[in-house]
N, C-alpha and C positions, 0 to 999 in steps of 0.2 A: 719451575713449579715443583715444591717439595712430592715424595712419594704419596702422601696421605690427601695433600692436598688435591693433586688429582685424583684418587680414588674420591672423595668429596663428589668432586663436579662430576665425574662418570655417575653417578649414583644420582646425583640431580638431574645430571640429560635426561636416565633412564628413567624416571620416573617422573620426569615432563613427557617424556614420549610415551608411557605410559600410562597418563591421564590423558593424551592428545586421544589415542587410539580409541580410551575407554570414552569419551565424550562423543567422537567419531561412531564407533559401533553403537552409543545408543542414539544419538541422530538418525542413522540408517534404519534402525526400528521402528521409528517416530514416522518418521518421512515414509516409510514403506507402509504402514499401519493406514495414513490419512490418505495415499494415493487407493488404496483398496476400499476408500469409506464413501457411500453414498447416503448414509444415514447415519446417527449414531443420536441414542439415549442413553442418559445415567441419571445417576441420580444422586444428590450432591449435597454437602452444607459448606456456608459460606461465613465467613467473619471478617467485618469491617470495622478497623482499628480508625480513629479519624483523629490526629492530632488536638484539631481544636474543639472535641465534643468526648474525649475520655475513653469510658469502658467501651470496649470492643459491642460489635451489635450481631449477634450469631443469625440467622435463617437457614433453610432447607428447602428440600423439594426436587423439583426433576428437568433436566435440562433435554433439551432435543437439536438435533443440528441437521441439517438438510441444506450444504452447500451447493452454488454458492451464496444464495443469499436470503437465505430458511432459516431463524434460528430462535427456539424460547427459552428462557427458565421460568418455570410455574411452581408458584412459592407454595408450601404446605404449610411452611412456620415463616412469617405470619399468613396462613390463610388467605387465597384470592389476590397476593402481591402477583404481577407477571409482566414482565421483558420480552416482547415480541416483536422480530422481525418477519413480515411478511413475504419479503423479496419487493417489496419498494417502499413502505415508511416501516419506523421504528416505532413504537409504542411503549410508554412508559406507564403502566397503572399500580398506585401502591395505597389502596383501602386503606390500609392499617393506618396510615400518618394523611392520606387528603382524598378521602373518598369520592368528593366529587366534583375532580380534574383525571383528565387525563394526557399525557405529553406524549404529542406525537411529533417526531421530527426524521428529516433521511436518512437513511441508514449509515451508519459511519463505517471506513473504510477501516479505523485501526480503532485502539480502546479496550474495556472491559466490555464496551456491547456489540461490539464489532459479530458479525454472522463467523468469523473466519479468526475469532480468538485462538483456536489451535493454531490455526493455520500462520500466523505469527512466530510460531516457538519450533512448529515440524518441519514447515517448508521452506528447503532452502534459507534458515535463521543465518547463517554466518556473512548472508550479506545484507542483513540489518545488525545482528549482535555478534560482539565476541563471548564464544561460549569455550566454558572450563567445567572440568568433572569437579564435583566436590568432593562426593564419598558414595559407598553403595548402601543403602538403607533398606527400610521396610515402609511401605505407605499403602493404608488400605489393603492389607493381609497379603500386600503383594513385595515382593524381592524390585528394588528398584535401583535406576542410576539417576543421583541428585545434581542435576546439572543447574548453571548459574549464565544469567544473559546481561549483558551489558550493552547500552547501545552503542552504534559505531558513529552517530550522528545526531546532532540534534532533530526533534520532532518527531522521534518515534513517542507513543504514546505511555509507554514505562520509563521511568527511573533505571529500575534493576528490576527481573523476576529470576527464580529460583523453580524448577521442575521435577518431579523427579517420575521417570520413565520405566515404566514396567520391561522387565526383561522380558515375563513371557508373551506380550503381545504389543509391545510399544507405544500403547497407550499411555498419556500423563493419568498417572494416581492423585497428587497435587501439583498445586500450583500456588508458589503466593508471587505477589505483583505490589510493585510500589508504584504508583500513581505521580502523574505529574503533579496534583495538588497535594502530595506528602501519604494523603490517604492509603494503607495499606489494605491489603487484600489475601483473602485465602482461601482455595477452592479446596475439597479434597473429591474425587468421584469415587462412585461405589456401581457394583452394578449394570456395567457396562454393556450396551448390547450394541453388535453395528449390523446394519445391512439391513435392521427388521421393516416392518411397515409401520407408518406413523400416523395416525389417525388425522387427518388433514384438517380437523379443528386445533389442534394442538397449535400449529402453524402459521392460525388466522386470528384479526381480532376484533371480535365485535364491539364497539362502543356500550359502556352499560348508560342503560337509559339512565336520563337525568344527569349525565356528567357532564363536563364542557371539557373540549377538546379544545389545547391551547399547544400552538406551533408556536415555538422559538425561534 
């Protein structure tokens, strides 16, 4: 191997092993962050790209998690949309496009509505995904590491997602998620609070009168 040519590969290791470390130390953020969390709200917008339906579909509002199997987002844009997990069905209600249905089915173990959607990406990820550093960014006024997840196996519920992991507190700032049916996805949160008390309606869900509730 000519002189240059190994200085090359020297400079390739090092900076393999340095995106290994830098991916490594923000997994340990991540991971250390969601073992210290018995609660957590934010508050978030979302945008849903769907191949076979064109312009993206943006919404907002506030999301709540109460592992392990507590979890809502409660839509502000559109108004009265909301995803509830109770800790034993799921609940689907979305006014804005079918007022009056409501889907309720059991709570799924992995997915977009998974109660435990972090918990995919912070806990222990490398033995569902291989994960690589991308670059350091900014998301949500916060300094972050943009980490990329690849499955190691068929039937995990993503394609690819893409992370990026607040330095000062190892929470994910975004998230976007490619979907088994192509459908992409983009979280970003804002607002973050852990540990607080969550008003136990948030977490419950009443049927509105006059709906029909239809199990799949």
């Amino acid at each position: 191997m000519k002189p240059y040519q190994a200085l090359a590969a020297g400079l390739l290791l090092a900076a393999t092993g340095a995106q290994a470390q830098s991916a490594d130390s923000a997994l340990a953020r991540a991971q250390q962050a969601y073992d210290a969390m018995r609660t957590l709200r934010a508050e978030f917008t979302q945008s849903l790209i769907n191949p076979m339906l064109g312009a993206p579909e943006a919404s907002s509002g506030t999301m709540y998690l109460a592992p392990p199997g507590k979890f809502a987002m409660r839509f502000s844009d559109p108004a009265g949309d909301r995803v509830v997990a109770d800790g034993q069905w799921l609940w689907i209600y979305t006014p804005s496009t079918v007022p009056d249905q409501v889907i309720r089915q059991p709570i799924p173990e992995a997915g977009a509505n998974t109660p435990n959607l972090f918990q995919q990406f912070v806990d222990h990820p490398r033995q569902r995904y291989a994960v690589t550093f991308l670059r350091p960014d900014t998301a949500a006024g916060e300094p972050v590491a943009v980490l990329r997840f690849v499955p190691r196996r068929e039937g995990l519920p993503f394609r690819e997602a893409v992370m990026a992991v607040a330095r000062r507190d190892g929470w994910p700032r975004r998230l976007w998620l490619v979907e088994e049916s192509g459908q992409r996805r983009e979280l970003v949160f804002q607002r973050i609070e852990v540990n607080g008390d969550i008003p136990p309606a948030e977490l419950q869900f009443a049927v509105p009168r006059g709906t029909k509730v239809v199990t799949p």
